[in-house]
Each structure stands twice: as structure tokens, then as C-alpha cells.
N, C-alpha and C positions, 0 to 999 in steps of 0.2 A: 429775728424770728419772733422775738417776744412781743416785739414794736406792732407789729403786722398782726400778730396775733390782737392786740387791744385794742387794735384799728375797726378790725372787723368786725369785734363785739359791737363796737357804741359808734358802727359809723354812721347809724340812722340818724347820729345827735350832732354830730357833724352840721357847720352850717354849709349850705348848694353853696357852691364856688361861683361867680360872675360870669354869666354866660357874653359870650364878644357881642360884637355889635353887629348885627345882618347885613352883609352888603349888599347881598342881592334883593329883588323886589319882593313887596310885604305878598302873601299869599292871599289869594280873593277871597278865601276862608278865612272868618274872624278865629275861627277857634284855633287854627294852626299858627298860632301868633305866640302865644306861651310854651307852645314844642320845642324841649329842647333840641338841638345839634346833633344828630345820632355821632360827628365825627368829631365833636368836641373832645381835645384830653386834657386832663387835671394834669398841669403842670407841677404842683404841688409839693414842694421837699416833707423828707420825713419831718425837718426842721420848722416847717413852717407849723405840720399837724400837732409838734409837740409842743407851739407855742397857743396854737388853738385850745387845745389841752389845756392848758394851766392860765390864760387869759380867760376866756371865752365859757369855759366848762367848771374852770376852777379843779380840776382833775390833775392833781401832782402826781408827776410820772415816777414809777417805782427804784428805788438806789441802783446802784451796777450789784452789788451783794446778791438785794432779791432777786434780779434777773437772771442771776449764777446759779441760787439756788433753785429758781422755779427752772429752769433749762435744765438744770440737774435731775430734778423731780418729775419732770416728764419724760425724760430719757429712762430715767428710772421704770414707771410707770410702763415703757414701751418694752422695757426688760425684761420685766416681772410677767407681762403680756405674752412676749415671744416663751418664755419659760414653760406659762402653763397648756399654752398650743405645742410645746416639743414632746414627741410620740418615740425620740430615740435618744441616746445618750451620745452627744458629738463624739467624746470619747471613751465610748464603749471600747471599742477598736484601736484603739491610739497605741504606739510601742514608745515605751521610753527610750531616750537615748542612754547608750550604752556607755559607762564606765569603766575608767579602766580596772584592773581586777590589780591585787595584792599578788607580787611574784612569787614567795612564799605559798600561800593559804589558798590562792585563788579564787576569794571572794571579793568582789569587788569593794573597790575602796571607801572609806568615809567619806562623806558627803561636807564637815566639816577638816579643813586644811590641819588643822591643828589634832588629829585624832592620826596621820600619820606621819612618815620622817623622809626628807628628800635625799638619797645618797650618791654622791657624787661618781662616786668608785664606777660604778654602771648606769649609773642615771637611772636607776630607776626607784618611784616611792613606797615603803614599805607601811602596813598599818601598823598602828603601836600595839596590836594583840601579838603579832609577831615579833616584833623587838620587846615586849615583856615575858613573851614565853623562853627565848633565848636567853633572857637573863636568868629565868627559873632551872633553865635546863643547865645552867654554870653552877647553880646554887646546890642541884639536887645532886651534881658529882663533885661535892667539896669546895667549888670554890667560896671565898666568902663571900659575904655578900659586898664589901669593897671593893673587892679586886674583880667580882662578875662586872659592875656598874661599870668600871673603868676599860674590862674584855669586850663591852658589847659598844665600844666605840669602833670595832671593827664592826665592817657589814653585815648582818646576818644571811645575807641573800650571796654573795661573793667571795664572802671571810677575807677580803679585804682590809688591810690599815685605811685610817682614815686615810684622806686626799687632801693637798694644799685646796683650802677654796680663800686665796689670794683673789686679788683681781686680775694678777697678770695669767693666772692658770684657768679663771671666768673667762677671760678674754680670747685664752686660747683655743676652748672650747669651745664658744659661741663663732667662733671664727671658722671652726670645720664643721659647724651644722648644729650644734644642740640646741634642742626647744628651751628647755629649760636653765639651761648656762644664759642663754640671750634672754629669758626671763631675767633670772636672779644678774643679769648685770645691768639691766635695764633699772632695777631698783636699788644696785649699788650707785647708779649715776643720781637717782633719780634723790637720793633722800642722802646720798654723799657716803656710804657705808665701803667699810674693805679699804678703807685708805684713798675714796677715790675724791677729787672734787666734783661737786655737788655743780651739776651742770643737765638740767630738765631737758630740753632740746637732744642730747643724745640718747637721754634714756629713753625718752618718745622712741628714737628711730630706733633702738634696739628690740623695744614692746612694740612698734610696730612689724618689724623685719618676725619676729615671732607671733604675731598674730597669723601676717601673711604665710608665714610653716603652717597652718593651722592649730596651733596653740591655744587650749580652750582657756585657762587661765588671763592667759596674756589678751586674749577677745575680751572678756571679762575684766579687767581692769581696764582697757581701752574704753568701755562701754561708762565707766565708773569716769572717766578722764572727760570724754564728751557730756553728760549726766552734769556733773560739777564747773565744767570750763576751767579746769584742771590742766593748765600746760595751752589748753588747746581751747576755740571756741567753741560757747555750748553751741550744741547740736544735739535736740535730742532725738531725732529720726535719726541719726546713727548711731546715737548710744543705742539705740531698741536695737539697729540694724547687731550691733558689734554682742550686743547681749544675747542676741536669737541666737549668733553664732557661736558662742559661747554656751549656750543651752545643750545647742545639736551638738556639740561635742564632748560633752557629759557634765559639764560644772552647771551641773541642775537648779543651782539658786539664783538663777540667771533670771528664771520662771519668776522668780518673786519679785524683783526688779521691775521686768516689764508688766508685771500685776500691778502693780503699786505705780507708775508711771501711766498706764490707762488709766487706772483709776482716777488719777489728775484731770487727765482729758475727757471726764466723764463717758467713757466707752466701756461700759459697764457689762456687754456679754466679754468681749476679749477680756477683761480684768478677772473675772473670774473664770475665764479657761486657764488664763495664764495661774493665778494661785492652786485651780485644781491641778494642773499640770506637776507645779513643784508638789504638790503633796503625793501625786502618786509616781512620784520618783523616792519620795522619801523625806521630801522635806519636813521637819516636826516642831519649827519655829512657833510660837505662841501666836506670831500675828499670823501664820496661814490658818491657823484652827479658827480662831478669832473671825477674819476675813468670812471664811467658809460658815460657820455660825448665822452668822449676820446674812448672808449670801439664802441660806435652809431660811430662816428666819425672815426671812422679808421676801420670799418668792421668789429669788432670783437664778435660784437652781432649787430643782423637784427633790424630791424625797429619796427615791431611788439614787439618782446621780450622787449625794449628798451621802447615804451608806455605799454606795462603793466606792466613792473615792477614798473614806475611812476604811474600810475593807483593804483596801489594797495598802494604803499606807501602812498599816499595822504589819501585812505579812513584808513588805519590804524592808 
């Protein structure tokens, strides 16, 4: 594109290519003798123009770099354009995907993995507001505060003992259907944990066999497996595929992902729907503000778009 583009500027400078030799008879008009061949075609490789270029013109052709970044820069440019002719907010209307909610509290869950606890007993994850208010609620009827710490290894959601999480008790589970058992033994195989040996190839089909449950995590590390060529060849049109899926099923940092992976392929409107997206889900990562910043600041989302997306992230 670039090439073609540098063409057109300076093709006046270009020297006329060799016209063939007439085989038919000379015209009885002298003037119609220097007319070129209206069906003549420049057989011409880009190769040959680029050596015209740098012989003939003395015109050194620009690095791979600059051509990256002037391609960059016009896409840009084309962004910034569509931006300030947009009269609606793509997502104005947009509904976040739905998360799953705390069994307890019934507020939907954190959006960082490590902000709640996975329990075996019923499978299901509780946030850590509820497993620290259950410790406060041991504490405030005498117990101490050692022996609360050590009570609230039972469920708070079930009052449950803990559960063997063995791998022969992972194994049993994941065997009669649990999303989550086929997660966590896919990462016992995968990184050798639970006593098991360390064998990639299983954990694959176990994270896979849970992806296909529809398992937004397990899409979500799949997406991270193709991304890296992790186990598997890279493939990034299925990492985006495995991470979109992953998105639509509530693990919303998915969004940032396939932000940050357009923005490689300089596709610059999707890169920053994809970052608006995780922020009005919740996301509060330093590089979506950043991203968005920079996004307000250089034109490539309007002013309005740009407070409500902050609008809504705050009440989320």
C-alpha cells in the first residue's frame, strides 16, 4: 500500500517504459508516429520500480519500521476521522455480560480471581466479603480469633467440612460433569500439582472438554494457550475467537486481551471498543484508564463516549 502509494506521487518522474516495435504499417500521418499504443501494458514488477527508485532517481526506499509506522499513522488518522463524523455512541446501548453473583450476598462476583474462594463442597465461588464477615460473625460470639480462622475452613455457604481435593476426588468429579473439577485438573496435569505427573497434552483435553461445557475461565486460558503457543500452535484468530468467548461469559478481562491484540494489528476502532468494553464492565486496570486517556486525547473516541464510559465504570 505504501509502495503504490509513492508511486503515484512521483510517477510523472518515472522514466516512459519502451514502447514495442509496430508491426503493422507506418500511418500516412506523420504525426501519428510518436502515438503511443493505447493497448500497450507496463509489464513492470514493483521490483523493478524500486530499483528505478534508488538507480535512476537516487530515491532510497523507506525501512520496513517506517512503512509500519506511516501504515500505522494513517489508519490512525482514518480513526480519528471516523470518530469525529460519529453522531452516536456504538455503545450507548451495549449490555454487559452477566456475571456470576456471590451465593451468599448475591452480588456479583469480583472481577479479579483472587478477591474470591472456589469451594469444593458445592461448587460454588464465594467472595472474600463473605468468608471475612463469617469469620467476624465467630469472633463476635466468642470464638477466638484462632479457632474462628481454623472454623471457617468449613463452607460458609453449605457449613460443610472441607472436601478431599485429591486428584483421585478432581478426577471423580470432572468425570460426572463439573466445570470447574475439569478446570482445576486440567491445571493439576498441566503444571504437575495434587501429586499428579506433569503431562500438557491431558490438561489440554481436560481445558478443553471444559471450555466445550462452556466454561468462561477455561475459554479464557485456552485463549492465553493459543495467544503464547502454549501446548498448542499459535493461532491468534482463535485465541480472539476463545477470548470473545470467554468475555460473553462473564470473565470480562477478556475485553482487555482482545484490546491489546487489535491494537498489534493496528485496528484501532475495535481496540478501543474492545478496552471501552472491559471498563464498562468494571475493569480498573491502570492500562485501560491509560489506553482510554490516550484514546480522549488523540481523537479517537469523542468526549462524551470517553465520560460515559468513566460514568459507568465508577458506578460498577
Amino acid at each position: 500500500f505504501i509502495v503504490a502509494h509513492y508511486l503515484q506521487r512521483i510517477h510523472c518522474l518515472l522514466p516512459t517504459p519502451p514502447q514495442p516495435t509496430p508491426t503493422m504499417a507506418p500511418s500516412p500521418n506523420a504525426n501519428d508516429a510518436n502515438v503511443p499504443d493505447e493497448n500497450f501494458e507496463d509489464h513492470r514488477t514493483i521490483e523493478d520500480l524500486l530499483k528505478i527508485f534508488e538507480e535512476e532517481l537516487g530515491i532510497s526506499m523507506p525501512t520496513e519500521e517506517f512503512v509500519d509506522k506511516m501504515q500505522a499513522d494513517i489508519i490512525e488518522k482514518d480513526a480519528r476521522e471516523a470518530a469525529a463524523k460519529r453522531k452516536a455512541d456504538p455503545l450507548e446501548h451495549w449490555t454487559s455480560p452477566t456475571r456470576d453473583d456471590c451465593p451468599i450476598c448475591l452480588i456479583p462476583l469480583p472481577i479479579d480471581e483472587k478477591d474470591m474462594t472456589y469451594r469444593g463442597c458445592c461448587q460454588k465461588k464465594v467472595c472474600k466479603g463473605c468468608t471475612n464477615d463469617a469469620i467476624r460473625c465467630l469472633i463476635k460470639d466468642g470464638v477466638p480469633k484462632a479457632g474462628a480462622l481454623r472454623a471457617i475452613g468449613r463452607c460458609p455457604f453449605c457449613r460443610s467440612d472441607p472436601v478431599d481435593d485429591s486428584l483421585s476426588s478432581l478426577l471423580k468429579l470432572a468425570e460426572a460433569g463439573r466445570h470447574e473439577a475439569m478446570f482445576e485438573l486440567a491445571f493439576s496435569y498441566l503444571l504437575g500439582e495434587r501429586g499428579a505427573t506433569q503431562d500438557k497434552r491431558k490438561g489440554l483435553k481436560w481445558m478443553e472438554r471444559a471450555a466445550e461445557a462452556g466454561y468462561g475461565k477455561a475459554l479464557y486460558h485456552l485463549g492465553d494457550c493459543y495467544l503464547h503457543g502454549d501446548t498448542v500452535k499459535r493461532d491468534i484468530d482463535r485465541a480472539i475467537e476463545y477470548y470473545q468467548g470467554a468475555a460473553d461469559r462473564g470473565c470480562v478481562r477478556a475485553f482487555l486481551d482482545i484490546g491489546k491484540i487489535r491494537g498489534r494489528n493496528c485496528e484501532i476502532e475495535e481496540c478501543m471498543l474492545n478496552y471501552r468494553k472491559a471498563a464498562l464492565c468494571g475493569v480498573s486496570d491502570d492500562e485501560v484508564f491509560d489506553e482510554l486517556r490516550f484514546g480522549f486525547s488523540s481523537g479517537l473516541i469523542t468526549k462524551d463516549e470517553y465520560a460515559y464510559t468513566l460514568r459507568i465504570n465508577q458506578k460498577v
